[in-house]
C-alpha positions as CSV (number, residue, x, y, z in Angstrom):
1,X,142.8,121.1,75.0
2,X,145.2,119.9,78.2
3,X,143.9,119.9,81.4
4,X,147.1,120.3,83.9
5,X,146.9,119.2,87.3
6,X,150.2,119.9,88.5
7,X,152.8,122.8,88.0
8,X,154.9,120.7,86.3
9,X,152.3,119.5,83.5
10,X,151.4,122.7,83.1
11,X,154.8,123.9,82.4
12,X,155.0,120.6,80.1
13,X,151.9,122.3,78.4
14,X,153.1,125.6,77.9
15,X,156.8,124.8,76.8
16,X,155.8,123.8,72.8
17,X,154.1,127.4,72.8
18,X,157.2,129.2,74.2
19,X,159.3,127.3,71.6
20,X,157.5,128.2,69.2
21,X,157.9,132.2,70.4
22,X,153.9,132.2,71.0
23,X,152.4,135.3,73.7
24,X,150.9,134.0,76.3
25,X,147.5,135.0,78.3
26,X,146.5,134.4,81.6
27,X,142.7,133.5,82.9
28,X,143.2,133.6,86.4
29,X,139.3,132.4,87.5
30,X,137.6,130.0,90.7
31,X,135.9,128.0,88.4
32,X,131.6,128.5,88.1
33,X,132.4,130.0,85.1
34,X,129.7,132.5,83.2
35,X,129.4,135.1,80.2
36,X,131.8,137.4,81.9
37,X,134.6,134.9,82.6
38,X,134.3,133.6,79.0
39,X,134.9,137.2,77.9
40,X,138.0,137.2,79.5
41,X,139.0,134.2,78.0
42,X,137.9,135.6,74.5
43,X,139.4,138.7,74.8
44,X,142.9,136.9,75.5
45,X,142.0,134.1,72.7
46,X,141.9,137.3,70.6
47,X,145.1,139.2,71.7
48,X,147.7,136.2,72.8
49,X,148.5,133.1,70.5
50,X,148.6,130.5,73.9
51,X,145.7,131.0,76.4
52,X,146.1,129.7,80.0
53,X,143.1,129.3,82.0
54,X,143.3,128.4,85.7
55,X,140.8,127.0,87.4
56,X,141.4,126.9,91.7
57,X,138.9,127.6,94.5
58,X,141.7,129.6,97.0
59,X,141.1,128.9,100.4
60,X,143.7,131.2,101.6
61,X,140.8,134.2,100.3
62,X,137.8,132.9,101.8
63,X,137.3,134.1,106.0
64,X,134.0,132.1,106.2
65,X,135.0,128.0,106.1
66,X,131.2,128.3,105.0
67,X,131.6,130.5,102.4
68,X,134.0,128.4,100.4
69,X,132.0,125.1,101.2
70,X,129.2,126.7,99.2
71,X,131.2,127.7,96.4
72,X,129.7,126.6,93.3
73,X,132.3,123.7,91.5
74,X,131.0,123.2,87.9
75,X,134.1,121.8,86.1
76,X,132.9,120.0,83.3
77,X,131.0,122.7,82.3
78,X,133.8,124.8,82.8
79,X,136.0,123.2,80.8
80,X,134.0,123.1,78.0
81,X,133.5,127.0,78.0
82,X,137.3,127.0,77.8
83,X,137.7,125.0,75.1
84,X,134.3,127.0,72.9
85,X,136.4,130.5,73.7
86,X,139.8,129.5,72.9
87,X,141.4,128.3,75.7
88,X,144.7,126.1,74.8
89,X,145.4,125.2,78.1
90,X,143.7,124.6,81.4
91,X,145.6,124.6,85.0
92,X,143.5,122.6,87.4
93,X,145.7,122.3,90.8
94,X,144.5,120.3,94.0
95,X,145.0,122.3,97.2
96,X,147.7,120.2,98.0
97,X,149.7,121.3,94.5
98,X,149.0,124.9,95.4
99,X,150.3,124.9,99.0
100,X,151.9,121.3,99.9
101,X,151.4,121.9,103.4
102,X,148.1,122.0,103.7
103,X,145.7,122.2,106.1
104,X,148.7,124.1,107.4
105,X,149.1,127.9,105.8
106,X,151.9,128.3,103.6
107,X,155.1,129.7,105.6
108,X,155.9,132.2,103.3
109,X,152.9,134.4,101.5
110,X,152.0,138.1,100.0
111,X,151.3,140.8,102.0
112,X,149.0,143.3,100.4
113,X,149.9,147.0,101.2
114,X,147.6,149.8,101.5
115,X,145.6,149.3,98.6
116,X,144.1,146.4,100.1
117,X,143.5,147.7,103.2
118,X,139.9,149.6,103.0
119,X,136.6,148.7,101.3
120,X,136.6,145.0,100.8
121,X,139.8,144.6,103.0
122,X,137.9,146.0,106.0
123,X,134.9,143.8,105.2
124,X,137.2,140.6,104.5
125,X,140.4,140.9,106.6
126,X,143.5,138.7,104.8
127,X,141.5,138.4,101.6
128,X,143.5,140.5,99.4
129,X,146.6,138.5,101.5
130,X,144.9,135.0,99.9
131,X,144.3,136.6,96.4
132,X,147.8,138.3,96.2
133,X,149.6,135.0,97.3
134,X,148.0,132.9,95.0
135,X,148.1,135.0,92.0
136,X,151.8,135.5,92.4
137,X,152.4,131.8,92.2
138,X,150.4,131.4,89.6
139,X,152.3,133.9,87.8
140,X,155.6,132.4,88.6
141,X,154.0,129.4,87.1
142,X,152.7,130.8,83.9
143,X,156.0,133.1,83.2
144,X,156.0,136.3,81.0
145,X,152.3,136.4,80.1
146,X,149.3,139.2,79.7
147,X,147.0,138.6,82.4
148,X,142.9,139.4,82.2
149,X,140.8,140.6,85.1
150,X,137.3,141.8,85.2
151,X,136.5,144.9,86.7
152,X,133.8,144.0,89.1
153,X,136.9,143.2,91.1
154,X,138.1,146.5,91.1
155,X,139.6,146.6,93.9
156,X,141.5,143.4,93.5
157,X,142.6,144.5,89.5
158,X,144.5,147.7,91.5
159,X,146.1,145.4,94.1
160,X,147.3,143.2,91.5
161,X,148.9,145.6,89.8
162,X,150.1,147.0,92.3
163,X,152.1,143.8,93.0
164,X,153.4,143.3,89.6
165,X,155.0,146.3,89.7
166,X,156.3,145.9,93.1
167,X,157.6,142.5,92.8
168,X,158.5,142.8,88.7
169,X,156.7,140.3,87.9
170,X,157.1,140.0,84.0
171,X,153.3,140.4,83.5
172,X,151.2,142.9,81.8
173,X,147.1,143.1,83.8
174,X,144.6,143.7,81.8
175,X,141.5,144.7,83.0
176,X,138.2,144.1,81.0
177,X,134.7,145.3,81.0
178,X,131.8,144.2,83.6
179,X,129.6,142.3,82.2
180,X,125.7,142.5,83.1
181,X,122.7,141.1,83.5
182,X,119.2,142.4,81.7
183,X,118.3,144.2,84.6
184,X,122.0,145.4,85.4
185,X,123.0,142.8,88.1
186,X,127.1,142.3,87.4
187,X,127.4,138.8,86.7
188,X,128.6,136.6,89.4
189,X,129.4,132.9,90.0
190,X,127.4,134.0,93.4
191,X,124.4,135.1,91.5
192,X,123.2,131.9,91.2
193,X,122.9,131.3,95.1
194,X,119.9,134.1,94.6
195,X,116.8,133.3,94.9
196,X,114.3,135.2,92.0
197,X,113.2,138.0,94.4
198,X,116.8,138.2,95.8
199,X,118.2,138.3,92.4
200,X,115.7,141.2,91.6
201,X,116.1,143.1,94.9
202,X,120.4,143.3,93.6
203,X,119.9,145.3,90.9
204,X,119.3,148.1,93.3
205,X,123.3,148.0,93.2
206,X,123.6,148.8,89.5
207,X,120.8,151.7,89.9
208,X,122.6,153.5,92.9
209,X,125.9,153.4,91.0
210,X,124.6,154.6,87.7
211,X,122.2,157.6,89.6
212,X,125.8,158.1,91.6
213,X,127.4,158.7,88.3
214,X,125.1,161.4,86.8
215,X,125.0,163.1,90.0
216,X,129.1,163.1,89.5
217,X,128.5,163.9,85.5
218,X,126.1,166.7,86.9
219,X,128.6,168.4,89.0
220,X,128.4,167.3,92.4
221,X,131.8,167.5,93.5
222,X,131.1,166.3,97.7
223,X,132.0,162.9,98.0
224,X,129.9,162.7,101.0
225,X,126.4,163.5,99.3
226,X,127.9,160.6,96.0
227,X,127.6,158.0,99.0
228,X,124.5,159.6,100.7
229,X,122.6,158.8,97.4
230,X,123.8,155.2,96.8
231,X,123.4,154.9,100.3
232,X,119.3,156.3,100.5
233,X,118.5,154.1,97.2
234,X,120.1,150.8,98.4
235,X,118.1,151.6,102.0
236,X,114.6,151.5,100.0
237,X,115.7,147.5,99.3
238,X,114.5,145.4,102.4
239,X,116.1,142.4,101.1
240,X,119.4,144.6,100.8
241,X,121.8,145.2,103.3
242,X,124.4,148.0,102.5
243,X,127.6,147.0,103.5
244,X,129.7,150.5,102.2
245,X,129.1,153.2,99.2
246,X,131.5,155.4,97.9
247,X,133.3,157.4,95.2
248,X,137.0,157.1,95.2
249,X,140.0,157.5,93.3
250,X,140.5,155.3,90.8
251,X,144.4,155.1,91.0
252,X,144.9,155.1,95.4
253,X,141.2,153.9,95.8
254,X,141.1,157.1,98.7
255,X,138.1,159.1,98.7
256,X,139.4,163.1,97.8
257,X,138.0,165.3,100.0
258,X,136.6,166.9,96.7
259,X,135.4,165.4,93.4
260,X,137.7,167.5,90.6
261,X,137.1,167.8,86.8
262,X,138.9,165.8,85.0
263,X,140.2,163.1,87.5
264,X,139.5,159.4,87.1
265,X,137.0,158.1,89.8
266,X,136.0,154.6,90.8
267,X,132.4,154.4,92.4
268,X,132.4,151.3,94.9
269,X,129.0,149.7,96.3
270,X,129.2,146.2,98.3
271,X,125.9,145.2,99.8
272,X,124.7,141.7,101.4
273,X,121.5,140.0,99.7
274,X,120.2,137.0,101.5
275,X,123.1,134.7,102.4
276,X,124.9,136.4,99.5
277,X,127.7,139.2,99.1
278,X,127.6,141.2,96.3
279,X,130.0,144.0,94.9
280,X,130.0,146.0,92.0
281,X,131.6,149.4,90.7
282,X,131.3,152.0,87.6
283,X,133.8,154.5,86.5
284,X,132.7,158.3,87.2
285,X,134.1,161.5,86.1
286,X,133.0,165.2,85.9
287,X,133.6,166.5,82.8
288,X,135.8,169.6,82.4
289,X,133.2,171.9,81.5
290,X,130.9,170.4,84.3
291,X,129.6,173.3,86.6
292,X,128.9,172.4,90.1
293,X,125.4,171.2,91.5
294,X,124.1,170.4,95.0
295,X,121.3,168.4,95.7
296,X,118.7,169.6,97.8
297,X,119.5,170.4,101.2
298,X,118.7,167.4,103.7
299,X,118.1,164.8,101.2
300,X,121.1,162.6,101.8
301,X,124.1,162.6,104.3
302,X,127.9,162.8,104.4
303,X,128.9,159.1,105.1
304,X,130.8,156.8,103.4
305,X,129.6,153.6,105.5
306,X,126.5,152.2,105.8
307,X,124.4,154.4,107.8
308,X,120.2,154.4,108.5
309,X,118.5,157.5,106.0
310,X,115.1,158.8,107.6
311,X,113.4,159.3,104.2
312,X,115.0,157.2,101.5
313,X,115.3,158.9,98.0
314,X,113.5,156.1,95.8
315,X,112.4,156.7,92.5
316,X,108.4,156.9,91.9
317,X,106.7,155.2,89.5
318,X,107.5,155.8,85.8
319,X,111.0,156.9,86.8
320,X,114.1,155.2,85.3
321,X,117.0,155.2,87.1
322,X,119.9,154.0,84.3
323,X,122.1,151.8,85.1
324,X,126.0,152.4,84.7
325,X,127.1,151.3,81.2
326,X,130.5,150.1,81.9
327,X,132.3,149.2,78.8
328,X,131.0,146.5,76.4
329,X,130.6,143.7,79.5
């Protein structure tokens, strides 16, 4: 399996594969690489003859010098998940071979459009600028490809496709499952900066978005109340600190003033846990026959930020709260 360090090895790499008329995928990953990453690699071992996986910690993406310091690097373990999934080739770049400038910012870079602007682009102002920038180069790279995402990123799977179809990259995204923890913590290469009771306190994430999505599967159809709820759960979780909660549409990422039948919708939770950032999302829908429901009135509020609840709605003991089943991840 080659390990390219350069753009031009890389192409070196690749070019046997194009002769011989091969599809390629595209692993676009920061390294630390777990279950879910390796499904992404499997998927595209199973769908595309020639699979790329890249391997770069992008400073352009991280705010917090601090954050990207503690940003796990496991390489040699990396590689060899790679190679076990089906990897054929592994980009590696420096910095330096990403933006030649550096420490200086590269002159000329993506700017994300509304897509990127709320949720996580409020939170993390010129992320989605950093991811967009460096995907795009590593799509010029790589050249007409498929390229896997996971959906934990939802928010950065629409802005990338938004791009692609801006900018006609030759490109198909593909977005896969989340994949999940026992206790329905989305895997993370941040996970493992958890400590146990840190780790268990997150799964209050994964049990606000799946009680969010039977409220939505039930009929509630005020957007408000879907956050409320997430909202009151994630507030009984002392170690947790709710960042936003909310149900939006799954195409422009907006919240609709109200939830309709039939329409695709994208629950959205990011919360802080310890020293640790954690997002994580689940699809919701009403069905077509759903009739409308309310929950009790004065249980929950209307906001969709973070915002203190007087009498948090926890579930008592020998209730089960499920967690959202989101695919096969």
């Amino acid at each position: 399996m080659p390990v390219a360090r350069s753009s031009a090895a890389l192409a070196g790499a690749l070019s046997p594969h194009r002769a011989a008329g091969r599809a390629v995928g595209l692993v676009p990953t920061m390294g630390a690489l777990h279950a879910g990453h390796r499904s992404l690699i499997e998927r595209a071992a199973a769908e595309c003859s020639c699979v790329v996986v890249t391997i770069f910690v992008n400073p352009l993406q991280f705010g917090d010098p601090d954050d990207i310091e503690r940003y796990p690097r496991t390489l040699a373990a990396d590689l060899a998940v790679c190679e076990d999934a089906g990897a054929a080739v592994v980009f590696v770049p420096t910095v330096r071979e990403m933006y030649p400038a550096w420490p200086e910012p590269p002159a000329n870079t993506v700017r994300v459009g509304p897509l990127g602007r709320p949720w996580e682009g409020e939170s993390r102002p010129g992320h989605f600028d950093g991811v967009a920038t460096v995907v795009a180069k590593l799509f010029a790279m790589v050249g007409c490809c498929r390229a896997y995402f996971g959906e934990k990123d939802f928010q950065q799977l629409a802005v990338v496709r938004q791009m692609v179809a801006d900018l006609s990259f030759p490109v198909e995204v593909v977005g896969c499952p989340i994949v999940r923890e026992p206790g329905g913590l989305a895997l993370s290469s941040r996970n493992g900066r958890l400590s146990p009771s840190e780790r268990s306190a997150a799964a209050v994430l994964s049990r606000a978005l799946g009680s969010a999505r039977e409220a939505v599967a039930g009929g509630e159809r005020r957007p408000g109340e879907v956050s409320a709820l997430m909202t009151a759960l994630v507030g009984g979780e002392a170690q947790v600190s709710l960042d936003y909660a909310t149900v939006v549409d799954a195409d422009d990422l907006t919240v609709p003033p109200v939830i309709q039948p039939g329409r695709a919708l994208r629950l959205l939770i990011a919360a802080q846990v310890g020293a640790v950032r954690l997002i994580d999302n689940c699809e919701a829908a009403v069905p077509a026959e759903g009739r409308d429901r309310a929950f009790p009135a004065g249980t929950c509020g209307a906001s969709t930020r973070t915002r203190r609840v007087e009498a948090p709605v926890v579930p008592g003991p020998g209730t089960t709260v499920p967690s959202p089943a989101v695919g096969t991840r």
